[in-house]
C-alpha positions as CSV (number, residue, x, y, z in Angstrom):
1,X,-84.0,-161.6,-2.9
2,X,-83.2,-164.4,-0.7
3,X,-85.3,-167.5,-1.3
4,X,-86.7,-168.8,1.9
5,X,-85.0,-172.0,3.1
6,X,-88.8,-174.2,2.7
7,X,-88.5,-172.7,-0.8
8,X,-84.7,-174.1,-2.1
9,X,-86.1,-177.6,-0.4
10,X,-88.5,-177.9,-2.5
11,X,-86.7,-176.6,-5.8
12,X,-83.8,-179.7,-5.2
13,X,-86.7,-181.9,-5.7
14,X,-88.8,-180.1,-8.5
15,X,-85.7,-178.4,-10.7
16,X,-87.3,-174.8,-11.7
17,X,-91.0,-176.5,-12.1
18,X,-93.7,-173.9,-11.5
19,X,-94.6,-173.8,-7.7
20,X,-97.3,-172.6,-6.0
21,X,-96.3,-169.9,-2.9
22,X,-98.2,-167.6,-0.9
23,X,-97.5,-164.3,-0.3
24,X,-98.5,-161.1,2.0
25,X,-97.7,-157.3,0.9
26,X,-99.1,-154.6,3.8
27,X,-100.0,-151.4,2.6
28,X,-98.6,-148.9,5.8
29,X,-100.5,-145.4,5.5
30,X,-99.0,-142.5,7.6
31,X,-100.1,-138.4,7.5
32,X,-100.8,-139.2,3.4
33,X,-97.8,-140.8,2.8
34,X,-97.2,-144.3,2.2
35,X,-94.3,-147.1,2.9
36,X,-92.2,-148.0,0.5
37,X,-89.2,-150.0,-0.2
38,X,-86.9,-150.5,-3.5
39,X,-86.2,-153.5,-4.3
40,X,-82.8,-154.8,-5.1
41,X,-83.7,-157.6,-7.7
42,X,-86.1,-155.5,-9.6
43,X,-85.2,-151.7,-9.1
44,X,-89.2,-151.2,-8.5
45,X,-90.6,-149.7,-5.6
46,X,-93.0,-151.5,-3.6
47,X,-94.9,-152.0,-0.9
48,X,-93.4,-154.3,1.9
49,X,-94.6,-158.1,1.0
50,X,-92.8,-161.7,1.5
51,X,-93.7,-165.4,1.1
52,X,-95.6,-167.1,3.9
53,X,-93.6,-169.4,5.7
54,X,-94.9,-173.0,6.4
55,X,-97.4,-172.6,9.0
56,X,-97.2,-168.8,9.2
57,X,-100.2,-166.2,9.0
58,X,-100.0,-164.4,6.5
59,X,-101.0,-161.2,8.6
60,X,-97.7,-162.4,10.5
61,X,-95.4,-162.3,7.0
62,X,-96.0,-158.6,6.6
63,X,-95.1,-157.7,9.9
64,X,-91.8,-159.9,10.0
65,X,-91.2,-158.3,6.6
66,X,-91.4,-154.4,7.4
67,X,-88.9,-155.5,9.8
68,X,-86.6,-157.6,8.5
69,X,-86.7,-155.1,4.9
70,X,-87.6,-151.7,6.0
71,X,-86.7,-152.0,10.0
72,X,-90.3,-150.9,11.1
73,X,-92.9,-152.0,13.3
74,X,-96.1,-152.3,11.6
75,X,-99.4,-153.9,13.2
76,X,-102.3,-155.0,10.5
77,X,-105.5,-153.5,10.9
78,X,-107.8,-155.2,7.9
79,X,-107.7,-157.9,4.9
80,X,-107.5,-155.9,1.9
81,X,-107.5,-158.4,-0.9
82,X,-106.7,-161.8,-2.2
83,X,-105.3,-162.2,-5.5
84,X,-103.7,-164.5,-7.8
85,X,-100.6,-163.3,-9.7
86,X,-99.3,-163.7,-13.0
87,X,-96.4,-166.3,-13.6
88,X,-93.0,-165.4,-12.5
89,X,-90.1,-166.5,-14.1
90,X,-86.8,-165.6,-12.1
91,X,-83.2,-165.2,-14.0
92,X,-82.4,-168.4,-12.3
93,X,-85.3,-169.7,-14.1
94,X,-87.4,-170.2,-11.2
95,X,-90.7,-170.3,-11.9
96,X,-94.0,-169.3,-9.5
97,X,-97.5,-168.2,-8.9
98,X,-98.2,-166.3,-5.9
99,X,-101.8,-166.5,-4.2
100,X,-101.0,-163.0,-2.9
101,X,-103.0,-162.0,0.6
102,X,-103.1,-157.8,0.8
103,X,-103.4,-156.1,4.4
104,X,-104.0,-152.4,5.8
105,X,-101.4,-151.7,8.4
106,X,-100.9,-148.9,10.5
107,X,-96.5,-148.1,11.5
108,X,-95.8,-148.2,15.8
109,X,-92.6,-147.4,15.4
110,X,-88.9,-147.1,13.7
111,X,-87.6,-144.8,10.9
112,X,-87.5,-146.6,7.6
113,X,-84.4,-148.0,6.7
114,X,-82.2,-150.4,4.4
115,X,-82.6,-153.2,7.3
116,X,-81.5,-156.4,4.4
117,X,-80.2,-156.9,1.3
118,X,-83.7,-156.9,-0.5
119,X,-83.9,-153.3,-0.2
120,X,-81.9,-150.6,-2.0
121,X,-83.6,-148.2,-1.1
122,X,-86.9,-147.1,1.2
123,X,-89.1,-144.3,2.6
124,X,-92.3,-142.9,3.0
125,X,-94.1,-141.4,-0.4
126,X,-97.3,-139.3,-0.7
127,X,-99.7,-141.4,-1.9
128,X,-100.2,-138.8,-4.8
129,X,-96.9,-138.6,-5.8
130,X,-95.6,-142.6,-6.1
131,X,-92.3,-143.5,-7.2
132,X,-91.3,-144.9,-10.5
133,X,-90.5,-147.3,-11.7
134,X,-92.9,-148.7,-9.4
135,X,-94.4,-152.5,-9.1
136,X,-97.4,-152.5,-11.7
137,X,-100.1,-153.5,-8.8
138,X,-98.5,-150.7,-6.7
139,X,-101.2,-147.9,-7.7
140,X,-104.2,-150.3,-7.4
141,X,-103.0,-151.6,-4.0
142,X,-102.9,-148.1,-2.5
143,X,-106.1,-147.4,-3.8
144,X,-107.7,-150.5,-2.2
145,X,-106.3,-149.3,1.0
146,X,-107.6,-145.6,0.9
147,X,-111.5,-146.8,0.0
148,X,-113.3,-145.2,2.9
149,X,-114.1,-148.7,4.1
150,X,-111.9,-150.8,2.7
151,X,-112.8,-154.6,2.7
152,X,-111.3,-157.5,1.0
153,X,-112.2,-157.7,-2.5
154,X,-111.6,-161.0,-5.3
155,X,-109.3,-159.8,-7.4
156,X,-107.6,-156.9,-6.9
């Protein structure tokens, strides 16, 4: 996955310390099905998500990322959650925590497709019927999203 520009700033300065990012995944429902991409540095299907660029809404990450990723238009329609991940340690030894914002979005327009490198892979999925190998939040997310009111919740 390319690492934002902000991002290989700050690692000249701090090596492969642990840093701190924040992130934005959109669950997009459509007639039961929901948006998925596979990604190309983990082989899991996911949801579209990205980190927040300095001075960015998050709200505004997810919908630059369904179309730089997936080459959709998305608008976000509700906060879903806000969640802390685990640590992530890259194969380039990279290490992070994400404080991971999740929104409901709804697709305007575009077929899914392989729009970057970050994808190998992407479509819409029923939401009984989810991919594998999947990301391990994947199930829970979608859930959140199909509550018949869904609010933001702490954790997910």
């Amino acid at each position: 996955m390319p690492t934002p520009p902000f991002v290989l700033e700050l690692r000249r300065h701090v090596g492969n310390a642990p840093l701190w990012l924040m992130g934005a995944t959109a669950i997009v429902v459509r007639d039961g099905r929901v948006l998925l991409g596979r990604r190309a540095d983990t082989g899991e299907w996911a949801a579209p998500s990205g980190i927040v660029d300095p001075g960015e809404h998050p709200a505004t990450t997810v919908v630059r990322e369904a179309a730089e990723e997936l080459g959709v238009v998305i608008e976000v329609t509700g906060a879903l959650w806000l969640d802390v991940t685990g640590p992530v340690r890259y194969a380039n030894g990279d290490q992070c925590r994400y404080l991971d914002h999740g929104f409901l979005a709804r697709w305007i327009s575009g077929e899914p497709w392989v729009a970057d490198e970050e994808s190998v892979d992407v479509g819409w999925f029923p939401i009984d019927a989810l991919p594998e190998p999947r990301h391990p939040r994947l199930e829970a997310m979608v859930a959140r999203a199909l509550e018949p009111e869904p609010r933001a919740a702490l954790p997910l």
